[in-house]
PDB file of N, H, CA, C and O in Angstrom:
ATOM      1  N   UNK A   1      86.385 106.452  79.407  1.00  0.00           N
ATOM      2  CA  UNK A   1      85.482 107.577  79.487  1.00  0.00           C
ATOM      3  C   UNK A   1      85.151 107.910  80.945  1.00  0.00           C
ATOM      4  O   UNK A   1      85.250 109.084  81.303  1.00  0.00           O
ATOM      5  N   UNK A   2      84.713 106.837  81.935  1.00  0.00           N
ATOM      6  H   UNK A   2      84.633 105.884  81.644  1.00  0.00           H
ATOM      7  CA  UNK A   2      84.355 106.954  83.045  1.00  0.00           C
ATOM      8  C   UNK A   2      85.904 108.131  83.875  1.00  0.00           C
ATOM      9  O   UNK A   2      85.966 109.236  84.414  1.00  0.00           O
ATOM     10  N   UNK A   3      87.004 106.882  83.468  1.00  0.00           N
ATOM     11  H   UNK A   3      86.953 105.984  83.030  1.00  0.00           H
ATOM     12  CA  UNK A   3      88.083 108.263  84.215  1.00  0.00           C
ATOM     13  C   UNK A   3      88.188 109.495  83.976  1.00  0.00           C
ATOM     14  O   UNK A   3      88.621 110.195  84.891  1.00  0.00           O
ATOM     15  N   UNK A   4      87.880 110.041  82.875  1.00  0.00           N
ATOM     16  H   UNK A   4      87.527 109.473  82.132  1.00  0.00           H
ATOM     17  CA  UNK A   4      87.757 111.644  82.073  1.00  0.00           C
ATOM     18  C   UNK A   4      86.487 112.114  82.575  1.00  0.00           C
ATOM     19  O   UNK A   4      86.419 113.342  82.524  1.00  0.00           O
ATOM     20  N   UNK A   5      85.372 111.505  83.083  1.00  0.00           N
ATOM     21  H   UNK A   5      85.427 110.507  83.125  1.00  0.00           H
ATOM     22  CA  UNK A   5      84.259 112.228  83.076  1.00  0.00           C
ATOM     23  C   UNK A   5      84.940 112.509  85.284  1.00  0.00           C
ATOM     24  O   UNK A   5      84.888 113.624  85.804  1.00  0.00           O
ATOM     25  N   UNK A   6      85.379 111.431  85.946  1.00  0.00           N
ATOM     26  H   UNK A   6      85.422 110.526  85.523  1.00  0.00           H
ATOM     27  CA  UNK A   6      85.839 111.691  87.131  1.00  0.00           C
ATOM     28  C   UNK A   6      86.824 113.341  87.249  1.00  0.00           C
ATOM     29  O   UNK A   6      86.855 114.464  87.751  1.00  0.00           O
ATOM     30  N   UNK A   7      87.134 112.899  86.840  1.00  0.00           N
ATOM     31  H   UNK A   7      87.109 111.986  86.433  1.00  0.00           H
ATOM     32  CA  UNK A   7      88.638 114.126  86.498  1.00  0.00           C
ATOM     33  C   UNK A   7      88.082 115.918  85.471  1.00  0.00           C
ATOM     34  O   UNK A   7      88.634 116.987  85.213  1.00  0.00           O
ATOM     35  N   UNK A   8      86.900 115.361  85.247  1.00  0.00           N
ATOM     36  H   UNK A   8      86.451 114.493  85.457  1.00  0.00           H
ATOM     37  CA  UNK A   8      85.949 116.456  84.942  1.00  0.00           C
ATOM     38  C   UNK A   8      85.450 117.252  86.303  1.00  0.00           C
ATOM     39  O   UNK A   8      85.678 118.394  86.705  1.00  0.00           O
ATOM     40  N   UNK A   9      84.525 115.952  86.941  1.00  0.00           N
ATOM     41  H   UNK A   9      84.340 115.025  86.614  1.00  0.00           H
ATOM     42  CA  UNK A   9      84.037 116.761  87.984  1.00  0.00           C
ATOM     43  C   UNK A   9      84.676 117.059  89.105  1.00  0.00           C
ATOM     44  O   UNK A   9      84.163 117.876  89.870  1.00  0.00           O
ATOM     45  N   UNK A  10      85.944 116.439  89.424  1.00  0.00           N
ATOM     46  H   UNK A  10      86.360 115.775  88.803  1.00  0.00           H
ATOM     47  CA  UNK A  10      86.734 116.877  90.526  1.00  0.00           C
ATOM     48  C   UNK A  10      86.993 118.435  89.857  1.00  0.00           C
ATOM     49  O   UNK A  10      86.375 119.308  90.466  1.00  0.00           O
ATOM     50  N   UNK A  11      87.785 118.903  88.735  1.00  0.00           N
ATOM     51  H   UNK A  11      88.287 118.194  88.240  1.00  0.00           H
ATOM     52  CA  UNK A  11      87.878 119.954  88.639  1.00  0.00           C
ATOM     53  C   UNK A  11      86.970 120.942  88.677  1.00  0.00           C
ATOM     54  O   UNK A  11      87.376 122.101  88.764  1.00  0.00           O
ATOM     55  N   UNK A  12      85.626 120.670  88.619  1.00  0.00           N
ATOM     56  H   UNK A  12      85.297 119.728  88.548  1.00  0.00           H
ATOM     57  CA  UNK A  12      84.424 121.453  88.654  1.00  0.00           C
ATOM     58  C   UNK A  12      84.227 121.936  89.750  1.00  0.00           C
ATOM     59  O   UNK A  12      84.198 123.165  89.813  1.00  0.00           O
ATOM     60  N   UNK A  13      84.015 121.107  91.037  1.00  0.00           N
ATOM     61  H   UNK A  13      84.038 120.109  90.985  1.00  0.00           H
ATOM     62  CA  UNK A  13      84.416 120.986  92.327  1.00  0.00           C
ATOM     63  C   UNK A  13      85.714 121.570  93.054  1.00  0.00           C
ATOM     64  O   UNK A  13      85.433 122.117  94.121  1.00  0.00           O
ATOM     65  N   UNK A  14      86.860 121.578  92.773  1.00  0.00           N
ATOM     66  H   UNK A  14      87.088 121.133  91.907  1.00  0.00           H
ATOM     67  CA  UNK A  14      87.953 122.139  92.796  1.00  0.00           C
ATOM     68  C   UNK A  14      88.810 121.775  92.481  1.00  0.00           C
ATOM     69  O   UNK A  14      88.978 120.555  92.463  1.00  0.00           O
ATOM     70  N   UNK A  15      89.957 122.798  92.004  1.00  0.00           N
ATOM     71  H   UNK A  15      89.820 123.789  92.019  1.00  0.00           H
ATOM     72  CA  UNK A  15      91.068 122.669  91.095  1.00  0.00           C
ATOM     73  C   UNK A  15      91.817 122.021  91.702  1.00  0.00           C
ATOM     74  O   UNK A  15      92.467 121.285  90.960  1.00  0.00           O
ATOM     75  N   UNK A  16      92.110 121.909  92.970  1.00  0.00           N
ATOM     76  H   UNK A  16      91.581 122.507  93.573  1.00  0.00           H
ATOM     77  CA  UNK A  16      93.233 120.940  94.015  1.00  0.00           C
ATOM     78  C   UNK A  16      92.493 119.639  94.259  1.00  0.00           C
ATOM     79  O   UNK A  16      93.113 118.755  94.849  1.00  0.00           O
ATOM     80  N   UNK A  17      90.872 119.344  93.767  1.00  0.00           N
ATOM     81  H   UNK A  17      90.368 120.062  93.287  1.00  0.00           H
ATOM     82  CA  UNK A  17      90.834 117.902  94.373  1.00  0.00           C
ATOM     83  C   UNK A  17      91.028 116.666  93.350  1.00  0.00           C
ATOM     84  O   UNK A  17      90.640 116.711  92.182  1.00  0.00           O
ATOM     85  N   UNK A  18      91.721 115.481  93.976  1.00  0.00           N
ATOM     86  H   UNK A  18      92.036 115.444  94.924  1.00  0.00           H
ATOM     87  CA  UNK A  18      92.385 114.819  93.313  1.00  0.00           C
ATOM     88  C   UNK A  18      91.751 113.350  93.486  1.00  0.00           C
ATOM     89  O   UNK A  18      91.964 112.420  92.708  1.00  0.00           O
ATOM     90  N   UNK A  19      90.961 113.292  94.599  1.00  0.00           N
ATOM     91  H   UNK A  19      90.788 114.047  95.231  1.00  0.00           H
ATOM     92  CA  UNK A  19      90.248 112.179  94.446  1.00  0.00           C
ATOM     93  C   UNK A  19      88.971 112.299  94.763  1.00  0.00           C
ATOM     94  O   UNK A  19      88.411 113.392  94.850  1.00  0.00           O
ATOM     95  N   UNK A  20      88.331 111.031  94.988  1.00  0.00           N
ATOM     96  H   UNK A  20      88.785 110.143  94.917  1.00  0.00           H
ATOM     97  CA  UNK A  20      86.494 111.006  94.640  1.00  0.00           C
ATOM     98  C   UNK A  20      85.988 110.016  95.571  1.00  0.00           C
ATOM     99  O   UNK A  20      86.282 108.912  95.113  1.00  0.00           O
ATOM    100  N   UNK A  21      85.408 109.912  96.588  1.00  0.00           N
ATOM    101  H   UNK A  21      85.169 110.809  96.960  1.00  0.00           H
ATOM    102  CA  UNK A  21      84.743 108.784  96.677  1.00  0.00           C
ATOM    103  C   UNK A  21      83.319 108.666  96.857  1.00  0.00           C
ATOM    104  O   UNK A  21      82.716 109.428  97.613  1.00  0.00           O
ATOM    105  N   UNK A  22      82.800 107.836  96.264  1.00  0.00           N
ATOM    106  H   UNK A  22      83.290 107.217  95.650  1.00  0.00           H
ATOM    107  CA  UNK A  22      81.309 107.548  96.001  1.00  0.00           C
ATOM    108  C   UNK A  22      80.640 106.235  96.460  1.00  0.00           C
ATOM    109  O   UNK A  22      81.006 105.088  96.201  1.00  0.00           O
ATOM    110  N   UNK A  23      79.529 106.659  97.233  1.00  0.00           N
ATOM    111  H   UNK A  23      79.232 107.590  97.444  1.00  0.00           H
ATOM    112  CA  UNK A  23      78.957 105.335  97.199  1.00  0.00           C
ATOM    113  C   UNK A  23      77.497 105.265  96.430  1.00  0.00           C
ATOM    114  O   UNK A  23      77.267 106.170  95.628  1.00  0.00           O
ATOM    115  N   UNK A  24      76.473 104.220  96.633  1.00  0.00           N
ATOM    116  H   UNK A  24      76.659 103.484  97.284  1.00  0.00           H
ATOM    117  CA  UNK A  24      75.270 104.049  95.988  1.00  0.00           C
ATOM    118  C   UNK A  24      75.423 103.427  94.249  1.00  0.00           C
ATOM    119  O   UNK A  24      74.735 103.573  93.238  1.00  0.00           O
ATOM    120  N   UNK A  25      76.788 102.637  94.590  1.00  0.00           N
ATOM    121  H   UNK A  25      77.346 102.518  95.411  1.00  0.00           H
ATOM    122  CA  UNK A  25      76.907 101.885  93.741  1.00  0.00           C
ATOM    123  C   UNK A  25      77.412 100.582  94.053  1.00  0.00           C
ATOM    124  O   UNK A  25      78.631 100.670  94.196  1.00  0.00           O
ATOM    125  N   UNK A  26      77.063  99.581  94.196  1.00  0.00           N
ATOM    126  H   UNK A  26      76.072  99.509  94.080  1.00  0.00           H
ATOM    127  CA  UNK A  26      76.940  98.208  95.061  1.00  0.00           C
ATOM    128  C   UNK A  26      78.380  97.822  93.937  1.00  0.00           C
ATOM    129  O   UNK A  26      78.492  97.939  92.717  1.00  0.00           O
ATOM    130  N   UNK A  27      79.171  97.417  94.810  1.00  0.00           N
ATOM    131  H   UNK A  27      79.081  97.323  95.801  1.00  0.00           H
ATOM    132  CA  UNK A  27      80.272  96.208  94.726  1.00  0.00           C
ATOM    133  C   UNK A  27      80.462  95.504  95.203  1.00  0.00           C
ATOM    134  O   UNK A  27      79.852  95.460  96.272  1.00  0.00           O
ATOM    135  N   UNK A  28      81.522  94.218  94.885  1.00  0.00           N
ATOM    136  H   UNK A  28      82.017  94.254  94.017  1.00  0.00           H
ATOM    137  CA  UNK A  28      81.632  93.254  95.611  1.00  0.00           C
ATOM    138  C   UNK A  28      82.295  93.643  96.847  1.00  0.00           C
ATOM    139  O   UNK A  28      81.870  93.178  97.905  1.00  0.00           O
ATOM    140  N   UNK A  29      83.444  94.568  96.836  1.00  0.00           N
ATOM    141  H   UNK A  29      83.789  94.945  95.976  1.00  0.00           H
ATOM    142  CA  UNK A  29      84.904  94.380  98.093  1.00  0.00           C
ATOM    143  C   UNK A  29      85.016  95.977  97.692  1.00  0.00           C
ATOM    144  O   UNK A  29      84.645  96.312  96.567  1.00  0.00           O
ATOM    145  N   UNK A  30      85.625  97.154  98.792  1.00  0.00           N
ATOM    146  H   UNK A  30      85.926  96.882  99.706  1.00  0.00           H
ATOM    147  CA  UNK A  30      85.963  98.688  98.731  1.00  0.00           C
ATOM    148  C   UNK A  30      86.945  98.265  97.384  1.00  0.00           C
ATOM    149  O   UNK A  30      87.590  97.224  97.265  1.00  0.00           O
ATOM    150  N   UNK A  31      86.882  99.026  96.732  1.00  0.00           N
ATOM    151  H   UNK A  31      86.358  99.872  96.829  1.00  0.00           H
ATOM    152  CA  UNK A  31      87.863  99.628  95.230  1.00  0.00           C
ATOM    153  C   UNK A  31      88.085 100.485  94.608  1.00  0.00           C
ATOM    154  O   UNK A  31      87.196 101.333  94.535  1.00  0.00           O
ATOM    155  N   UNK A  32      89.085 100.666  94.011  1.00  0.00           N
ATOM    156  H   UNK A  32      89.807  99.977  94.070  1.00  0.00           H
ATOM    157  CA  UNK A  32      89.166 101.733  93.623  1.00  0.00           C
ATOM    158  C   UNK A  32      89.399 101.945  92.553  1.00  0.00           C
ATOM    159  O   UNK A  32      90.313 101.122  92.505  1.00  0.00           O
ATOM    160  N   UNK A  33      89.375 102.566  91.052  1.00  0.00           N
ATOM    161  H   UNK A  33      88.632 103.235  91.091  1.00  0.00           H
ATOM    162  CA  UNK A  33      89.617 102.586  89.818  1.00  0.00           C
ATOM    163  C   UNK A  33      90.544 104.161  89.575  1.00  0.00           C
ATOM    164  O   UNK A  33      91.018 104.885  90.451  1.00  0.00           O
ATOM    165  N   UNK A  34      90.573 104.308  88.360  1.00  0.00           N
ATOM    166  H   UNK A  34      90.188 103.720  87.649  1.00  0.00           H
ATOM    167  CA  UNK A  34      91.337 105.435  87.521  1.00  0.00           C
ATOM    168  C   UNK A  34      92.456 105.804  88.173  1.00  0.00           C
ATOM    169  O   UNK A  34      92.703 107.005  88.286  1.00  0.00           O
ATOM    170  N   UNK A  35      93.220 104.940  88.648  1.00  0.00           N
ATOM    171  H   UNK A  35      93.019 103.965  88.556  1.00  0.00           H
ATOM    172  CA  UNK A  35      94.453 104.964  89.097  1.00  0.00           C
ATOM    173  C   UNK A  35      94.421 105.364  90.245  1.00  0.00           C
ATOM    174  O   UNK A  35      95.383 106.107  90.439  1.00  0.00           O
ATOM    175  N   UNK A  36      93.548 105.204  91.465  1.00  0.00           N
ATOM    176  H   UNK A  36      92.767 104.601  91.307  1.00  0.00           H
ATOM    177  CA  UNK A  36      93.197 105.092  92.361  1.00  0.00           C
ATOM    178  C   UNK A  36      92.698 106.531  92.509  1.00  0.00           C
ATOM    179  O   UNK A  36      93.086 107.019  93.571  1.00  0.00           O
ATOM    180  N   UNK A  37      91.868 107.455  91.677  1.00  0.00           N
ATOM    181  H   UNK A  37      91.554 107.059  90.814  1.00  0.00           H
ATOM    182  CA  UNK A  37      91.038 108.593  91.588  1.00  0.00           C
ATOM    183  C   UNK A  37      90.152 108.421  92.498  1.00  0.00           C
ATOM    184  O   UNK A  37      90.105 109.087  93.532  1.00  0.00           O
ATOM    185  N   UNK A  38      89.289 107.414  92.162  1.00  0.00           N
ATOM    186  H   UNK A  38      89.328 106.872  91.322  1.00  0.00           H
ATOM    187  CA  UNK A  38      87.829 107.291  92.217  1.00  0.00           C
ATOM    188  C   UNK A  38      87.853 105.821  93.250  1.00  0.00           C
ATOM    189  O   UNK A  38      88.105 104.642  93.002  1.00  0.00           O
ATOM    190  N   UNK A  39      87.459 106.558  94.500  1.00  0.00           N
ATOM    191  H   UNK A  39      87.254 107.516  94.702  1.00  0.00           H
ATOM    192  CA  UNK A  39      86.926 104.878  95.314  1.00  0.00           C
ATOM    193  C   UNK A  39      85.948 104.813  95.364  1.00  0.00           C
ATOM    194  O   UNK A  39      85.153 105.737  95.533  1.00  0.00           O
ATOM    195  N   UNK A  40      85.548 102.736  95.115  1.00  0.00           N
ATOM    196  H   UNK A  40      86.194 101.985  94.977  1.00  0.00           H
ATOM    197  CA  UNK A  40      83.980 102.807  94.958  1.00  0.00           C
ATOM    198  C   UNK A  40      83.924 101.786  96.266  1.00  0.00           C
ATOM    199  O   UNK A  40      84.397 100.672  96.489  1.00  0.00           O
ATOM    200  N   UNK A  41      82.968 102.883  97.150  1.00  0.00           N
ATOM    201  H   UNK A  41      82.583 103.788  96.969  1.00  0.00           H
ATOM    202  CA  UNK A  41      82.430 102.434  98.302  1.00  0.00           C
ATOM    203  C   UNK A  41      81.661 101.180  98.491  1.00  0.00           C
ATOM    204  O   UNK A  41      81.990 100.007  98.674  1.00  0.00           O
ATOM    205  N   UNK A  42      80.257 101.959  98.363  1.00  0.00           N
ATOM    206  H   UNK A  42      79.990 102.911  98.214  1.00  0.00           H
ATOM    207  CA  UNK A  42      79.316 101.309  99.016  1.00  0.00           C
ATOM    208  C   UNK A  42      79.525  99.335  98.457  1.00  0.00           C
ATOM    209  O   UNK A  42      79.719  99.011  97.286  1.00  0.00           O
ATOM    210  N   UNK A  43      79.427  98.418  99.520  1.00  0.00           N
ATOM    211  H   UNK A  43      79.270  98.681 100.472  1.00  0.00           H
ATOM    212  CA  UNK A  43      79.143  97.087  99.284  1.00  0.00           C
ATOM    213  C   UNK A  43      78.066  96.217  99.571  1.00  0.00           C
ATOM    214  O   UNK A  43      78.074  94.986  99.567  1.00  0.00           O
ATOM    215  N   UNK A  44      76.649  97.402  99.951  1.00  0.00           N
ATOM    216  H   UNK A  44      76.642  98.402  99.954  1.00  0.00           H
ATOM    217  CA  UNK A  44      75.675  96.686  99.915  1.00  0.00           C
ATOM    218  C   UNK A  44      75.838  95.454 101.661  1.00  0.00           C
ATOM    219  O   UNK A  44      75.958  94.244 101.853  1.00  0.00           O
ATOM    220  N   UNK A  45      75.768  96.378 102.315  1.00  0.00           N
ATOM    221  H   UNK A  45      75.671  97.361 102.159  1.00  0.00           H
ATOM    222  CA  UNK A  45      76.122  95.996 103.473  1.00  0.00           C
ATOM    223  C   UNK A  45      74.688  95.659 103.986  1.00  0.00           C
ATOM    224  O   UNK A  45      74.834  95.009 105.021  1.00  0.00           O
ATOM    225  N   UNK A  46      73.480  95.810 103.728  1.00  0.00           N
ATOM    226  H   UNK A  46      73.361  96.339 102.887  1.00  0.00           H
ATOM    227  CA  UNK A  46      71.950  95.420 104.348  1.00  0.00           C
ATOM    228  C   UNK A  46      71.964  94.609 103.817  1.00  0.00           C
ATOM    229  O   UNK A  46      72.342  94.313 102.683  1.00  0.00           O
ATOM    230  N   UNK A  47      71.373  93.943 104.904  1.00  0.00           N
ATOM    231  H   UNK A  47      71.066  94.183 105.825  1.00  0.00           H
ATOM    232  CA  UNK A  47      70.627  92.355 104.482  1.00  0.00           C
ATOM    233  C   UNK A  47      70.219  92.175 103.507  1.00  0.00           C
ATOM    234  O   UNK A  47      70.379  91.093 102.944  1.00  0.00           O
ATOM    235  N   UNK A  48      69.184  93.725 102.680  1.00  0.00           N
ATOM    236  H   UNK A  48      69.054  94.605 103.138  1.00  0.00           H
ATOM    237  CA  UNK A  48      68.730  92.910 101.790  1.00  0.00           C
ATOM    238  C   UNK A  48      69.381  92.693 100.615  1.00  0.00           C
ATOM    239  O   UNK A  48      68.828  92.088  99.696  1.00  0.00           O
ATOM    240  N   UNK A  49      70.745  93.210 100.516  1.00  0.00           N
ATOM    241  H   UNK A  49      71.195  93.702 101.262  1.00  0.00           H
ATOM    242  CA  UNK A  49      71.659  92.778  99.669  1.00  0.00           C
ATOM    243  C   UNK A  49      72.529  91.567  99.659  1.00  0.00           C
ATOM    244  O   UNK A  49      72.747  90.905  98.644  1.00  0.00           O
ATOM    245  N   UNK A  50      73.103  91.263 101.060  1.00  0.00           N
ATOM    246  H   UNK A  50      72.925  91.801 101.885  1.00  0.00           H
ATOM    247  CA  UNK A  50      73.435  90.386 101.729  1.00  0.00           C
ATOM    248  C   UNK A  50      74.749  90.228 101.373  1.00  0.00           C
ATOM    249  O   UNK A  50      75.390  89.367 100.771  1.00  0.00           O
ATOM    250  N   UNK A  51      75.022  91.434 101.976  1.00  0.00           N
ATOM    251  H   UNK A  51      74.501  92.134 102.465  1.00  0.00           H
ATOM    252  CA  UNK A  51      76.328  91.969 102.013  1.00  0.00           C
ATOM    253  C   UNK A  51      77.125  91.905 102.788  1.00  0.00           C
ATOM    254  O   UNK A  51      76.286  91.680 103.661  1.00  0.00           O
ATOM    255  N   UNK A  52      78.343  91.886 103.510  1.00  0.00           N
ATOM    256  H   UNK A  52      79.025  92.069 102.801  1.00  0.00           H
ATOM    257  CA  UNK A  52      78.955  91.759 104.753  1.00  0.00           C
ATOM    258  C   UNK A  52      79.444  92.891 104.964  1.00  0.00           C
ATOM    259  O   UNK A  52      79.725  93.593 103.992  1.00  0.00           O
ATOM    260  N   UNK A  53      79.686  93.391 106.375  1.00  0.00           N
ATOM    261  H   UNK A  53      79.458  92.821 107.165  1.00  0.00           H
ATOM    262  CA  UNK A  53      80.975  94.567 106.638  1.00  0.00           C
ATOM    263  C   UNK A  53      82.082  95.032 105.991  1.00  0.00           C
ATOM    264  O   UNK A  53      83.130  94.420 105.780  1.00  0.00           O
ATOM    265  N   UNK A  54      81.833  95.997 105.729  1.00  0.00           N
ATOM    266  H   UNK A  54      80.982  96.494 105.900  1.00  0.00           H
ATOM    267  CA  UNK A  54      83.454  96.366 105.302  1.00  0.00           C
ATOM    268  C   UNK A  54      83.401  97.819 105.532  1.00  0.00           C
ATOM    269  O   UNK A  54      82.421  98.553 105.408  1.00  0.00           O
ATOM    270  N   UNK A  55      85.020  98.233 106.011  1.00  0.00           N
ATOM    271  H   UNK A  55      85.816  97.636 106.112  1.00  0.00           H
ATOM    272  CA  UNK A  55      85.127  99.536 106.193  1.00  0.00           C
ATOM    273  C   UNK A  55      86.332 100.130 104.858  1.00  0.00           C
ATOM    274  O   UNK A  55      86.466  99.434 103.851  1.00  0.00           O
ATOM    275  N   UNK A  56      87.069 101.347 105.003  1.00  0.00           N
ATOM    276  H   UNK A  56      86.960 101.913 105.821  1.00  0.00           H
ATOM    277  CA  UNK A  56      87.234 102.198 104.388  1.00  0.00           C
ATOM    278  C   UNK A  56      88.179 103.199 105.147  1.00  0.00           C
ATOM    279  O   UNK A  56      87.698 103.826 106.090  1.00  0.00           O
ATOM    280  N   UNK A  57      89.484 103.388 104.799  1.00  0.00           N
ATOM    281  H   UNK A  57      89.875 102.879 104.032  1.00  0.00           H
ATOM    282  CA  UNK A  57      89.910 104.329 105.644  1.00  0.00           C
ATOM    283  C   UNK A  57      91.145 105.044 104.963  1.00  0.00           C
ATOM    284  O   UNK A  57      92.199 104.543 104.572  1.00  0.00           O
ATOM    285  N   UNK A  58      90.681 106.461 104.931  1.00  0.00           N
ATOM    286  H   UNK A  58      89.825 106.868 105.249  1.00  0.00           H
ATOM    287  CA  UNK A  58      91.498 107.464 104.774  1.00  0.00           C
ATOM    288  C   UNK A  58      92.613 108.257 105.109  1.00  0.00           C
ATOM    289  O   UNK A  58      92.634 109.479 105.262  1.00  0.00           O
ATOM    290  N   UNK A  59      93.590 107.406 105.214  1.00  0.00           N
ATOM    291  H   UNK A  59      93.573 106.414 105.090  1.00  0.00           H
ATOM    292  CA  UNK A  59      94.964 108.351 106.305  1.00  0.00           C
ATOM    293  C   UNK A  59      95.095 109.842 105.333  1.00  0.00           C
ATOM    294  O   UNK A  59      94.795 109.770 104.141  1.00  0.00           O
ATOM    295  N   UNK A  60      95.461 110.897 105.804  1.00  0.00           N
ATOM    296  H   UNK A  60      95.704 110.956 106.772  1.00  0.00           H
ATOM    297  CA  UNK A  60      95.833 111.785 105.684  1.00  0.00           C
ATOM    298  C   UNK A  60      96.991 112.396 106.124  1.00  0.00           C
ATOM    299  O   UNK A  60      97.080 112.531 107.345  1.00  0.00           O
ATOM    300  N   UNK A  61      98.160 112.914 105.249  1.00  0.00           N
ATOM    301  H   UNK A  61      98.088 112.805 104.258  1.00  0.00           H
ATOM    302  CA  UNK A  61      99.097 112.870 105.515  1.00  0.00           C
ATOM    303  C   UNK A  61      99.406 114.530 106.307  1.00  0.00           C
ATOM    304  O   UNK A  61      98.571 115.386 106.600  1.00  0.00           O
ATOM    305  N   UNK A  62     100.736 114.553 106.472  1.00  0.00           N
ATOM    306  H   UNK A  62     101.414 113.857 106.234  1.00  0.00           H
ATOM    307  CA  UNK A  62     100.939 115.809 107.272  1.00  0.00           C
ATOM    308  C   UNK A  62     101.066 116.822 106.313  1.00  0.00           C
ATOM    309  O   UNK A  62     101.276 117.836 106.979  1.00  0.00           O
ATOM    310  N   UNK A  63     101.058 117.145 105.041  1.00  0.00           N
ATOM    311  H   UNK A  63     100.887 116.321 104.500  1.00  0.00           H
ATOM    312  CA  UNK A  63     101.063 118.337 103.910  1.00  0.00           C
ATOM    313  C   UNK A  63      99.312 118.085 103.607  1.00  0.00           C
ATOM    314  O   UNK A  63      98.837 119.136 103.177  1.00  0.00           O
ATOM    315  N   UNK A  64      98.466 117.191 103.701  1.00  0.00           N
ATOM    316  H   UNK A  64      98.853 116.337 104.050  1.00  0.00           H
ATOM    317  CA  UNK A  64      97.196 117.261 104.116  1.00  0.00           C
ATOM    318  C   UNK A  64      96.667 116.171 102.903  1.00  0.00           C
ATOM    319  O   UNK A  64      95.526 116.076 102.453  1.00  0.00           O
ATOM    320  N   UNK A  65      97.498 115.630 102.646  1.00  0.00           N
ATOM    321  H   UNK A  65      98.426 115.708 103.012  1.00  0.00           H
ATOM    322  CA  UNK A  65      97.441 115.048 100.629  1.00  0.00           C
ATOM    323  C   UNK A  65      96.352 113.126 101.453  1.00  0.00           C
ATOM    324  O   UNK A  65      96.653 112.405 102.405  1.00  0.00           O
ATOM    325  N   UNK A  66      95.688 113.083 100.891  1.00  0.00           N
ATOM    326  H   UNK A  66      95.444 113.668 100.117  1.00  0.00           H
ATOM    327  CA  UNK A  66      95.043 111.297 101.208  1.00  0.00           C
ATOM    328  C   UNK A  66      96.089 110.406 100.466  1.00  0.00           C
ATOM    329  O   UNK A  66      95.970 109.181 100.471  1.00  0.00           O
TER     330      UNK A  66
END
């Protein structure tokens, strides 16, 4: 359900976007689900989660596609 409701609002948002990323949802390590649709950010990186660093990075290709 979660992947159908993703693939809902990208099209709501626009008809060409193909992925999602979100944070304000605490995980362990960056991930990604629905066949790599949807990356889930945030890892609760403040202390008071006690979280460690982690980054995130988006290459973009030369036809403009992530």
């Amino acid at each position: 359900q979660a992947c159908a409701e993703v693939q809902a609002a990208l099209g709501a948002l626009d008809p060409s976007a193909r992925r999602m990323a979100v944070g304000h949802n605490i995980v362990p390590w960056v991930s990604s689900r629905c066949g790599g649709t949807l990356a889930l950010l945030d890892v609760g990186m403040s202390s008071a989660y006690g979280g460690l660093p982690a980054a995130w990075r988006c290459d973009v290709g030369e036809e403009g596609e992530a």
